[in-house]
C-alpha positions in Angstrom: 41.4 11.3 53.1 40.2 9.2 50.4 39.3 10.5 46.5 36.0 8.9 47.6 35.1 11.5 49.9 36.0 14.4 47.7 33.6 13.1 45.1 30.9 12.9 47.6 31.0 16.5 48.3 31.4 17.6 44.7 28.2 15.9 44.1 26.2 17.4 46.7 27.5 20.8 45.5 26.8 19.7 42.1 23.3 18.6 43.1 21.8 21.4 44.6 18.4 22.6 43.0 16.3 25.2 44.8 19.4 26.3 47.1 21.3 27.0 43.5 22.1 30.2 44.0 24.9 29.0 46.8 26.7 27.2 44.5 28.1 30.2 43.1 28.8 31.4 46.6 32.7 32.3 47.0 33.4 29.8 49.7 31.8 27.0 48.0 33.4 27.9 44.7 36.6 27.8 46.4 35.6 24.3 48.3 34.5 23.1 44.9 38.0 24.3 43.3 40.3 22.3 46.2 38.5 18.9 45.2 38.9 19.7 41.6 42.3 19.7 42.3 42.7 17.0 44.5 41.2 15.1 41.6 43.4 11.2 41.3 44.2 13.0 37.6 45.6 15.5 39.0 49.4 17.0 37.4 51.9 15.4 39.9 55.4 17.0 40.8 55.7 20.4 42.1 53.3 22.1 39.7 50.5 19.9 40.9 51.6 20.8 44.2 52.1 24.3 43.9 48.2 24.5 41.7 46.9 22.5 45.0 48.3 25.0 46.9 47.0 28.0 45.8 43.9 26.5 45.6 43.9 26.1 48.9 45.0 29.8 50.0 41.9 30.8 47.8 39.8 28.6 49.7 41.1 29.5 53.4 41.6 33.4 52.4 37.9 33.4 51.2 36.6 31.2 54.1 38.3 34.2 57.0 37.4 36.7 55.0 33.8 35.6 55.3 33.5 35.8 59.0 37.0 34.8 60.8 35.6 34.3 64.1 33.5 31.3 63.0 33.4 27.9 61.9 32.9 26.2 58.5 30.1 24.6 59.8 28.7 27.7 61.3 29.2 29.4 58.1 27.1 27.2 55.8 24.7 27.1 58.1 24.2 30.7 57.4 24.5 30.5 54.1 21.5 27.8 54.0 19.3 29.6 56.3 20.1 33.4 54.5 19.7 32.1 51.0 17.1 33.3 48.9 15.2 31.1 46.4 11.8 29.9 45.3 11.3 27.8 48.4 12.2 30.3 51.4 10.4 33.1 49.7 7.3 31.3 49.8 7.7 30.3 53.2 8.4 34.2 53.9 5.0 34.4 51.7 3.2 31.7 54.3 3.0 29.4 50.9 5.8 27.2 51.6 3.4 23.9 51.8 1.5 24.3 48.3 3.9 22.7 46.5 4.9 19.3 47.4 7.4 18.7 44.6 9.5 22.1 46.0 8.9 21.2 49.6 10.7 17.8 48.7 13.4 19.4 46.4 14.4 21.8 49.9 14.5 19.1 52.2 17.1 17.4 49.7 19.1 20.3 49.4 19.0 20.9 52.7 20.4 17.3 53.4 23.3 17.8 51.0 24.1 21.3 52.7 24.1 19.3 55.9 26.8 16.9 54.4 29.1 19.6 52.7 29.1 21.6 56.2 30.1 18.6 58.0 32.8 17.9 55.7 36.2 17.8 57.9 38.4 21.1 56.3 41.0 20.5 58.8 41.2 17.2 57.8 41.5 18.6 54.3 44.1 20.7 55.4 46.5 18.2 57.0 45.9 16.0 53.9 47.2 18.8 51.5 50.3 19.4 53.9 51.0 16.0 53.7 51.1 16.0 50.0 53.1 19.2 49.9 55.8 17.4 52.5 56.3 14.1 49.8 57.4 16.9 46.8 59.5 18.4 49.4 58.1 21.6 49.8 58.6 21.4 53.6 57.9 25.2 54.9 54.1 25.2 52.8 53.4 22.1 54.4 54.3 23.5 57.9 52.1 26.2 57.0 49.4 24.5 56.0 49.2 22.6 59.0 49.0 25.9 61.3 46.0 26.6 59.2 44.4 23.5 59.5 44.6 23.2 62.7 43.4 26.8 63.5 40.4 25.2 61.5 40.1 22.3 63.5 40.4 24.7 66.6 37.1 26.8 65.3 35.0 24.1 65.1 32.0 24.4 66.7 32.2 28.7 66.4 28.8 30.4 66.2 28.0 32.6 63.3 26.1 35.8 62.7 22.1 35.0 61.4 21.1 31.7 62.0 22.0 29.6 65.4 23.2 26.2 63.7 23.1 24.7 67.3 19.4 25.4 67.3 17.8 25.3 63.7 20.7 23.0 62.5 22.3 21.1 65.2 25.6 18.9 64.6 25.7 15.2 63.5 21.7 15.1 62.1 20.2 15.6 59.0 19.5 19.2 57.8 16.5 17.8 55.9 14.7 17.0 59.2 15.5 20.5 59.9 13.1 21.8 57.6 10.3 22.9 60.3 12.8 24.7 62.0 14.0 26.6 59.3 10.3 27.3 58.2 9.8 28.7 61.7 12.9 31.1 61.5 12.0 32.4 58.3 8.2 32.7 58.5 9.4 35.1 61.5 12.7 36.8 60.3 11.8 36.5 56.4 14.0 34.9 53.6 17.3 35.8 52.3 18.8 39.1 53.4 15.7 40.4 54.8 16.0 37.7 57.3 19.4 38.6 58.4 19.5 42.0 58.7 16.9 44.8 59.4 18.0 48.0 58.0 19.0 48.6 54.6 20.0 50.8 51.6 19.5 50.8 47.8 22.9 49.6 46.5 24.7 51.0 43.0 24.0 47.9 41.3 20.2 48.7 42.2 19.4 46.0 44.7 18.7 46.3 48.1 22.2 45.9 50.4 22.3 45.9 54.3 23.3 48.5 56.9 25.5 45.8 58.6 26.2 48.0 61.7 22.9 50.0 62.2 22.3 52.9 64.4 21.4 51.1 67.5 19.3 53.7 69.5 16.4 52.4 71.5 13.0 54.5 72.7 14.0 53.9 76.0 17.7 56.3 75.1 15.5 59.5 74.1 14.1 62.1 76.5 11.8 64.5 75.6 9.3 64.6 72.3 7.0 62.0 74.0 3.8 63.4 72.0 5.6 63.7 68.9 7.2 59.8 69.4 4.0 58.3 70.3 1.9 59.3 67.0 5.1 57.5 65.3 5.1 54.5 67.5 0.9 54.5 66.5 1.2 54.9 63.2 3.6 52.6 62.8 2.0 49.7 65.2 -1.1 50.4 63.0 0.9 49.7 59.6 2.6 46.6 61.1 -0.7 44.7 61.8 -2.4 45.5 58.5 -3.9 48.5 59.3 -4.1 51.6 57.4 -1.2 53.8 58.3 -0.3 57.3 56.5 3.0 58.7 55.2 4.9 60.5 57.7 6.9 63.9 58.0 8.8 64.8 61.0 9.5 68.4 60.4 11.5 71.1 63.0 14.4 72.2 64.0 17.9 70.8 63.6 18.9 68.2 66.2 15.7 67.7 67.7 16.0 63.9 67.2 13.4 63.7 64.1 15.8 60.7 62.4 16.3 59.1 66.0 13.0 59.0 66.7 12.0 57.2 62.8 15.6 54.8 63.6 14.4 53.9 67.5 10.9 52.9 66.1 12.1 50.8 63.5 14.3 48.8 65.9 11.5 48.6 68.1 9.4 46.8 65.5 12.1 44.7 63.8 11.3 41.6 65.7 7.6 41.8 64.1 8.8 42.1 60.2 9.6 46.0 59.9 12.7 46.6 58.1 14.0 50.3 57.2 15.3 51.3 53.6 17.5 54.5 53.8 16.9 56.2 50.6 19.2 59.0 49.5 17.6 62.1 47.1 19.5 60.6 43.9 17.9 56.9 44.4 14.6 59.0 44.5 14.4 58.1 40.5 14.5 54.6 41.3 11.6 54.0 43.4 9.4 52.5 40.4 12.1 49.3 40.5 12.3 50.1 44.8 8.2 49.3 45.0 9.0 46.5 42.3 11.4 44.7 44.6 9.3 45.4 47.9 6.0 44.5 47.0 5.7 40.6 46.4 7.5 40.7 49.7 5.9 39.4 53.4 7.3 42.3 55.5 6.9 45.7 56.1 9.1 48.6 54.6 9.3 52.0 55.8 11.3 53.9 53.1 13.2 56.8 55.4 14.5 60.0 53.5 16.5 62.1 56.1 17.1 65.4 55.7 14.7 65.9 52.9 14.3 69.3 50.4 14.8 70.5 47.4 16.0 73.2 45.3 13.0 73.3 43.1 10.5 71.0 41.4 12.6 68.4 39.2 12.0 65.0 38.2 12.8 63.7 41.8 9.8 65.7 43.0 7.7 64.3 40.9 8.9 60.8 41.2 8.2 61.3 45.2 4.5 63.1 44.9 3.4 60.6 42.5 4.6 57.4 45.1 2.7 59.2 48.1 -0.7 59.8 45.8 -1.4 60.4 42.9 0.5 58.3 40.8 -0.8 56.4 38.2 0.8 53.2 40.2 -0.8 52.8 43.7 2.1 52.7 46.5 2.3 48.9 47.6 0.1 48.3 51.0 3.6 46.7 52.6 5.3 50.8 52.7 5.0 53.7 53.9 7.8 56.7 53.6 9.5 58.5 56.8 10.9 61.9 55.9 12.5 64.4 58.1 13.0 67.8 56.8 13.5 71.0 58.3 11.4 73.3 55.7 7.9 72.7 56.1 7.1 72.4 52.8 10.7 70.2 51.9 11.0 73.0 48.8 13.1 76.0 48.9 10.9 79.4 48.7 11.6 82.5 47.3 10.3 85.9 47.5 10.0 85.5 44.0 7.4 82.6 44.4 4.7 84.9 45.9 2.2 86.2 43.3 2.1 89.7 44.3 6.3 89.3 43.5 6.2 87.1 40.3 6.5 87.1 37.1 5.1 84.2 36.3 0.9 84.7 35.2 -0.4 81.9 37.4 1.8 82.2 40.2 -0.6 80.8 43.2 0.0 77.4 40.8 3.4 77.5 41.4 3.1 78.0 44.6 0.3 74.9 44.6 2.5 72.9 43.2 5.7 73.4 45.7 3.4 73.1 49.0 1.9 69.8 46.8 4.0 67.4 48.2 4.6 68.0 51.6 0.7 67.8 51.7 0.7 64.1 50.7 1.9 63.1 53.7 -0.7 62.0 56.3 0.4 63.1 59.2 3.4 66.1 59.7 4.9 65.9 63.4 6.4 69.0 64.5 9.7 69.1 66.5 10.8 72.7 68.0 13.5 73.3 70.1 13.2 72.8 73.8 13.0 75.4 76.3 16.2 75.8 78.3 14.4 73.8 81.4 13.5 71.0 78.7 16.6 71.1 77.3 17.9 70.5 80.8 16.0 67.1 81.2 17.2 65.7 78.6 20.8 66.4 79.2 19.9 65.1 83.2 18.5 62.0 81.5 20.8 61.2 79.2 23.5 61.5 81.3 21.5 59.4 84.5 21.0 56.7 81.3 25.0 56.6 81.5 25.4 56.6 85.2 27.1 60.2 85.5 24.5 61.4 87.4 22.9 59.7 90.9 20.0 60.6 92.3 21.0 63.3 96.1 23.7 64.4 94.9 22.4 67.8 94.1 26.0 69.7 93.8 27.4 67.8 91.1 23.6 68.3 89.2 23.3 71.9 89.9 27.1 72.0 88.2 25.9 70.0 85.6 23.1 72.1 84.8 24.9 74.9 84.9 27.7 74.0 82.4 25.1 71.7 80.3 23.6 75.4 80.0 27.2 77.2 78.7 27.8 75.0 76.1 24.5 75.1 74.8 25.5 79.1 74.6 29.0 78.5 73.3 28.2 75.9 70.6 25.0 74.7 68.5 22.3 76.2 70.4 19.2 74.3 72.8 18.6 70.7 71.4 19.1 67.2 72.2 21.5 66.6 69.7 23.6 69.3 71.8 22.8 67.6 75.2 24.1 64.7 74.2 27.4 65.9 72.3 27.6 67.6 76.4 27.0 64.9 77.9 29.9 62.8 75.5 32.1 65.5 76.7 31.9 64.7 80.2 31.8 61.2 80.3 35.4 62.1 78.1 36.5 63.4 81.7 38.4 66.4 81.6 37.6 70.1 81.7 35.9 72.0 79.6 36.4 74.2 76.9 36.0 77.6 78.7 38.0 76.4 81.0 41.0 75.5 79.1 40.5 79.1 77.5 40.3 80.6 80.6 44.0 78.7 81.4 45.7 80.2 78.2 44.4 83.5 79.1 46.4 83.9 82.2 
C-alpha cells in the first residue's frame, strides 16, 4: 500500500461535515490513528514498529469489539445510516429537502463514508506485517497476518441496523444512495431511534437502548382479551395522530399488565412507536425526558412498571403535573403506561381517613393521594383468573410450544390436573404462574411433589 492511499482516507475522515459526529467514533479514531502512524515521517527502527503495532491492536481490538461477527464495511455502513446529525433528523422530521446547501453537504459525506468503508483493512493488515517482518520482529508479523486475513475473510458480513447490500451496496457511490437512506430513516427514524425500539433513560441523562428487548408478541398471551384490546385502541389511536389518553393497567400480580404494554409496543414498532422504561428515581427528570422527545418524529410511550409510592414526594408531583396539570403541556408525541397494583399507586393508611386523622382537612389529603391515579384516562383492570381461565391459558401456552396436540385428551386431563397443583403449591392462579408451569414441563422431568413424595419413602 502506497502513503498515497493513507492520505486519501485521512482526508475523507478529516472532511466530514454533517456526519461529524462519526469522526469521533472509536473505530474511526482508531483507523485515523493507524495512518497517522503509517505516516512516510514516521520513527523507523523497532520503536516505530512497536508504536505501529499497538496502533494497530487498538484499531482491530476496537473494530471486534464493535460487532465481531461483521465486516468493516458492514460496520460503517451502520455507523452512517445510525448517525444522528442535522441532516437525518430532518429527514426523521419529513424536512430533509428544505435546505439545499445540507442536502448537498450529506450526499458528500456520504460519498466519503463510502470511500473510507471500502478501504482494504486486510490489506492494511498484511502491509503492517510486512513492515514488522523487515525490523525483525517475526512472531507480531505472523500475527498480524492471522488478523488480517480473518479481516479479509469477513468481508462482505452483514451488520445489525442498516442492510448495506440494500441501502448501500458495494463498489458504488454512497452519495447516490441518499434516497435510500431518506427512505430508511423517514420509516425507522434517525440516529438511535432508528436502530433500536425500546429504550431507557441512561445515568449520563440521555436516552440509551434496551439492546435485547423482551420479545413477547400478542399472539403469545391468552386471556385479558378486553383488557388488551382498549390498549391496542388506544394506542393505534395515538400512533395516527389521534387523541389517545394516559393509561393504567392496575390488578393483581402476574396478570400480564407489563406484557400486555411490552407486546403492544412491539406490535407498533414498525409504524414509529418506541418504548422508554422509566424507573421511579428518573421520575425527577422528565422535564429534560419531554425536552429530548418532543422535537422528535415518532411516538413515545413512557412505561413505569410497577408503579407506587410511599407518600406524596417530589416524584409525585413531578408525575401529576406531566399527566395534567402542569404548567408545561405533555408533548402530543407521549403518552405514559403504568402498571401498578394499588389502585390509587399511593400507599393508604388507616390514618388517612378523616374520621381517623389528625390532620384538620383530612378529605384533602386524601384528594390529593387519589389525585393522580385520576389523571390517567383510562384505568384497565386485571383480576386473577378463575381456576377454568387459568386453565386456558396454561393449555394455550403450552399448545403455543407444541406440548400439547389436539385428541390427546390423557396427557391434557394430566396436564390440567397438575397445572392445577402448582398453582396450589406455589404463587397462586395467574398467567405469570401458568407459564413458569408450563417452563417446568417443557424442562422434562417430574415434578416437585413428586420428588417429595420419593424422599418421603
Amino acid at each position: 500500500m502506497k502513503a498515497e492511499d493513507f492520505y486519501r482516507v485521512m482526508a475523507d475522515i478529516a472532511g466530514l461535515s454533517v456526519f461529524s459526529t462519526l469522526k469521533e467514533h472509536p473505530l474511526i479514531k482508531a483507523l485515523g490513528r493507524v495512518l497517522r502512524v503509517l505516516a512516510p515521517d514516521r520513527e523507523k527502527g523497532k520503536d516505530g514498529a512497536l508504536e505501529i503495532l499497538r496502533a494497530w491492536a487498538a484499531f482491530t481490538g476496537t473494530f471486534f469489539s464493535y460487532n465481531p461477527e461483521t465486516s468493516f464495511y458492514a460496520a460503517l455502513a451502520s455507523l452512517a445510516g445510525g448517525d444522528e446529525n442535522p441532516f437525518t433528523l430532518a429527514v426523521e422530521a419529513g424536512r430533509g429537502r428544505d435546505s439545499p446547501p445540507l442536502l448537498a453537504a450529506a450526499r458528500t459525506d456520504l460519498s466519503r463514508l463510502g470511500r473510507i468503508a471500502r478501504f482494504d483493512t486486510a490489506g492494511l493488515g498484511f502491509h503492517i506485517a510486512a513492515l514488522l517482518r523487515e525490523e525483525g520482529l517475526e512472531e507480531a508479523a505472523e500475527d498480524g497476518e492471522k488478523i488480517a486475513r480473518a479481516l479479509w475473510l469477513a468481508e462482505g458480513a452483514g451488520c445489525s441496523g442498516i442492510d448495506p447490500s440494500v441501502i448501500f451496496p458495494p463498489d458504488a457511490d454512497w452519495g447516490e444512495a441518499l434516497p435510500a437512506l431518506e427512505d430508511y430513516i423517514a420509516s425507522h427514524g434517525a440516529g438511535l431511534l432508528g436502530q433500536y425500539h425500546s429504550f431507557f433513560w441512561g445515568a449520563p441523562g440521555l436516552l440509551s437502548p434496551i439492546r435485547n428487548p423482551d420479545p413477547v408478541e400478542l399472539s403469545q398471551l391468552a386471556g385479558y382479551g378486553d383488557q388488551r384490546s382498549l390498549v391496542v385502541s388506544n394506542t393505534l389511536r395515538f400512533i395516527q395522530g389521534k387523541p389517545a389518553n394516559n393509561l393504567l393497567l392496575y390488578g393483581d400480580r402476574g396478570t400480564g399488565k407489563s406484557a400486555t404494554v411490552k407486546a403492544v409496543c412491539n406490535e407498533f414498532a414498525p409504524r414509529g412507536l418506541r418504548l422508554l422504561e422509566l424507573r421511579k428515581p428518573d421520575l425527577p427528570c422528565l422535564p429534560a425526558i419531554l425536552e429530548t422527545l418532543a422535537p422528535r418524529a415518532l411516538r413515545f410511550v413512557i412505561f413505569l412498571d410497577d408503579l407506587s409510592f410511599e407518600n406524596t414526594d417530589d416524584s409525585f408531583t413531578t408525575l401529576k403535573a406531566l399527566l395534567e396539570g402542569g404548567g408545561e403541556a405533555k408533548p402530543a408525541n407521549v403518552v405514559v403506561y403504568a402498571t401498578g397494583n394499588r389502585r390509587h399507586l399511593v400507599k393508604e393508611w388507616f390514618s388517612d381517613r378523616p374520621a381517623a386523622a389528625g390532620e384538620v382537612r383530612a378529605f384533602d389529603a386524601m384528594q390529593e393521594q387519589f389525585s393522580l391515579a385520576d389523571r390517567f384516562g383510562l384505568t384497565v383492570i386485571f383480576t386473577s383468573p378463575s381456576p377454568e381461565e387459568y386453565l386456558e391459558i396454561a393449555c394455550f401456552i403450552a399448545e403455543k410450544r407444541g406440548l400439547l396436540k389436539a385428541g390427546d385428551e390423557r396427557t391434557r386431563d394430566a396436564f390440567r390436573e397438575n397445572a392445577l397443583r402448582w398453582e396450589r403449591w406455589f404463587n397462586g392462579r395467574s398467567p405469570r404462574t401458568a407459564v413458569q408451569y408450563v417452563d417446568w414441563v417443557e424442562g422434562g422431568g417430574g415434578f416437585p411433589w413428586e420428588d417429595i413424595a420419593v424422599t418421603r419413602e
